[in-house]
N, C-alpha and C positions, 0 to 999 in steps of 0.2 A: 446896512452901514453906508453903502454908497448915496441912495436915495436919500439917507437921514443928512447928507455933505451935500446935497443938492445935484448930485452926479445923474447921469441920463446914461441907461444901459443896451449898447446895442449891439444886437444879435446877427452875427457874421450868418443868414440863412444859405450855407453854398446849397446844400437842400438838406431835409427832413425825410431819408430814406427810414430813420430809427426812431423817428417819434409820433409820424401820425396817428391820431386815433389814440394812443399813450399820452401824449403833456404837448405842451405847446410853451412857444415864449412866452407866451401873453399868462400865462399859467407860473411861468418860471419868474417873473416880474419884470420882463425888459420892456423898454420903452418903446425900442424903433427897432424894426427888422428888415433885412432885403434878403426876399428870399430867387435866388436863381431855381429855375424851372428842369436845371438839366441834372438827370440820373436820379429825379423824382416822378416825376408826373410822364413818363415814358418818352423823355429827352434825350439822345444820347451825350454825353458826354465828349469835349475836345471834339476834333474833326468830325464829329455825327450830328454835333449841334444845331442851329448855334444855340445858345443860350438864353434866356429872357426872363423876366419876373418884377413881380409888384416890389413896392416896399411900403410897409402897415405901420403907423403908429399910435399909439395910445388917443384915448380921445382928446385930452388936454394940448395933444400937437397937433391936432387937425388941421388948426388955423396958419400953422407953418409950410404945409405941403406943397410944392411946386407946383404951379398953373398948366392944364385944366385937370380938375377931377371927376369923374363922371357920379353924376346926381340921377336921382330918379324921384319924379313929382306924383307916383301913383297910375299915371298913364304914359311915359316916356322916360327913356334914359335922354341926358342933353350933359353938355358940358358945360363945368361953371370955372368961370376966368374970376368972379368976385369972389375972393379970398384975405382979409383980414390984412393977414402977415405973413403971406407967404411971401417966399424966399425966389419966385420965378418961376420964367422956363427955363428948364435946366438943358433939356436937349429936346431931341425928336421926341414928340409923345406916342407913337403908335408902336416902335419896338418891333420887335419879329412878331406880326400877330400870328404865323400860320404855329409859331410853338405856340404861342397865347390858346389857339383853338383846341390845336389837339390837348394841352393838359385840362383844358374843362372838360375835353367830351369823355378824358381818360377817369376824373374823377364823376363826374356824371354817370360813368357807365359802373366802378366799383361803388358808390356811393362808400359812407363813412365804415361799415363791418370791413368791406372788402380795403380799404386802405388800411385799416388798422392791420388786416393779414399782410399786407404788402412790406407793411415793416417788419413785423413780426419775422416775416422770410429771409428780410435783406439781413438783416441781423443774423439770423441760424447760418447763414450763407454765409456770413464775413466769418463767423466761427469755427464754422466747419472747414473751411477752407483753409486757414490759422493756423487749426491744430493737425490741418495733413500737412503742411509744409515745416512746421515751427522748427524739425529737429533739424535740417539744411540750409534753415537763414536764420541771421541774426535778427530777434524779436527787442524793439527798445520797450516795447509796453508790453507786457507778457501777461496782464487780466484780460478780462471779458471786455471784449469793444462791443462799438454800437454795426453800423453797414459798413462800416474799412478798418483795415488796419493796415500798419506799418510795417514793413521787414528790410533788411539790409543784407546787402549778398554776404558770404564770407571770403571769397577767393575773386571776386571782382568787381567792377563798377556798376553801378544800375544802369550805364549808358549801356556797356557792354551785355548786358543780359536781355536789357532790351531788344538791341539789335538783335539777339540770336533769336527770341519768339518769335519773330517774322519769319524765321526760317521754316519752322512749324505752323504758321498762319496764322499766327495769336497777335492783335493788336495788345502792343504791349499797354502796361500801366501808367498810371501819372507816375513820373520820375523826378527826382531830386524837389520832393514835396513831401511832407512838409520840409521847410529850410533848417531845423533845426534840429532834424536825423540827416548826420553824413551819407549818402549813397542810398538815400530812400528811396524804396519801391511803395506807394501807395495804391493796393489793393482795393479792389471796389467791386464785388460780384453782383449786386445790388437784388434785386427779388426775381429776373427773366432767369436766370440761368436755373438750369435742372441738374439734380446729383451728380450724372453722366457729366456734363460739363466741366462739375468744378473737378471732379474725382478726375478728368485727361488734361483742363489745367495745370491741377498739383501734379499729374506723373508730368508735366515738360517741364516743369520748373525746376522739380526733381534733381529732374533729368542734366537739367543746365546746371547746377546745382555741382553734381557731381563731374561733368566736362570742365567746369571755371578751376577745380581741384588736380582734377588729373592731365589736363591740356587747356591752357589757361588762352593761346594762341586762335584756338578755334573762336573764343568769345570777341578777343581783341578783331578778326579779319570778318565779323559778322553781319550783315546776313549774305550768305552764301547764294541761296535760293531764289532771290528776292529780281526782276528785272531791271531794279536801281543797285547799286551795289550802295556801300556806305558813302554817308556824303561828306566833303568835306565842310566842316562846321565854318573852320575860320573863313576860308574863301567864300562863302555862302552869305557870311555876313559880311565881308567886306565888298563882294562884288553880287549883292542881288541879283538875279534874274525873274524877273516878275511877269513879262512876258517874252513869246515866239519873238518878236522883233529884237527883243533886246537881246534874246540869244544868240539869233543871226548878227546880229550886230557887235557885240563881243567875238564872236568866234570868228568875227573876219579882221577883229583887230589882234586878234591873238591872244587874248587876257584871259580866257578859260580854255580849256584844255579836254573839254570835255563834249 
């Protein structure tokens, strides 16, 4: 339908932990994709990142793609700036290469069987994991997901739940994502993790689960354990610290307190 309206379909790639090896955009009929490289191709995710990735489109948009592309004549890669109707330099063309390197050498090294198990895993993983927690959090999609899924606390905020995994040494999950589940925890165990993992996971979650219930106090003062206590949000954002100088430098005007 779209296509037949002259529409161009494009494919949010955050990554392809649930389909490699199974279907592809280009299979599902989208035009244009950007796919990010993190918590597919052995990325970490958020602070382990950074992130980086191509973005592919159909052949008919070739002649649209930002300047340079890398060509190959038979004896050499070179890069080609003559481009039709492209649209530019958009920004820096080289990107994080050291993530560029390692997800070629990660798919080099599984070649295509072995990524296709890799989703296959991430998949069983986000499920398994789901169905040990499901009866202690609030589930907005309650079928079969692909490598994430979605849950919401029932007795407190996903800020506060957050904090408390630090206390247990868990970096917690992406939070208040997607924006359009209230107090989302977005769960991501993706294909590294082993049984043992997710099975002491789901017991702290559990665990939090049950304290957000019966001492709700404990979540709100959290992380306990942790060398940084909780930070303050507002003042964080109103009075950056970016660096050592600038802290010395507030804390002798007296504007942080900390």
């Amino acid at each position: 339908i779209m296509h037949k309206n002259g529409a161009l379909l494009y494919y949010d790639g955050a990554n392809l932990n649930a389909i490699m090896g199974i279907t592809s955009p280009g299979k599902m009929n989208f035009d244009i994709v950007h796919l990010n490289l993190h918590k597919t191709f052995s990325t970490p995710p958020g602070g382990g990142g950074p992130g980086s990735g191509p973005v592919g489109v159909r052949g008919e948009l070739v002649n649209f793609l930002p300047v340079p592309v890398v060509r190959y004549d038979g004896e050499k890669y070179y890069l080609d700036y003559n481009i039709k109707h492209t649209i530019g330099k958009v920004r820096s063309f080289y990107g994080n290469f050291g993530v560029l390197v390692k997800a070629w050498a990660y798919i080099k090294r599984l070649g295509g069987t072995g990524l296709k198990r890799t989703s296959i895993r991430a998949v069983v993983n986000s499920n398994y994991l789901k169905e040990k927690i499901k009866d202690y959090y609030v589930l907005p999609y309650k079928n079969l997901r692909k490598h994430e899924f979605v849950v919401k606390p029932k007795n407190a905020r996903a800020l506060d739940v957050a904090k408390r995994l630090l206390d247990f040494g868990v970096h917690a999950p992406t939070i208040y994502f997607p924006l359009i589940v209230s107090e989302a925890l977005m769960i991501e165990p993706t294909e590294t993790e082993r049984k043992e993992n997710l099975d002491k996971f789901a017991e702290i979650v559990i665990h939090i689960a049950k304290e957000a219930e019966k001492n709700p106090e404990l979540l709100k003062e959290a992380p306990h354990n942790t060398s940084v206590r909780r930070v303050d949000d507002v003042l964080a954002s109103r009075k950056p610290v970016l660096t050592w100088k600038m802290y010395r430098e507030l804390k002798a005007r007296g504007e942080i307190d900390y």
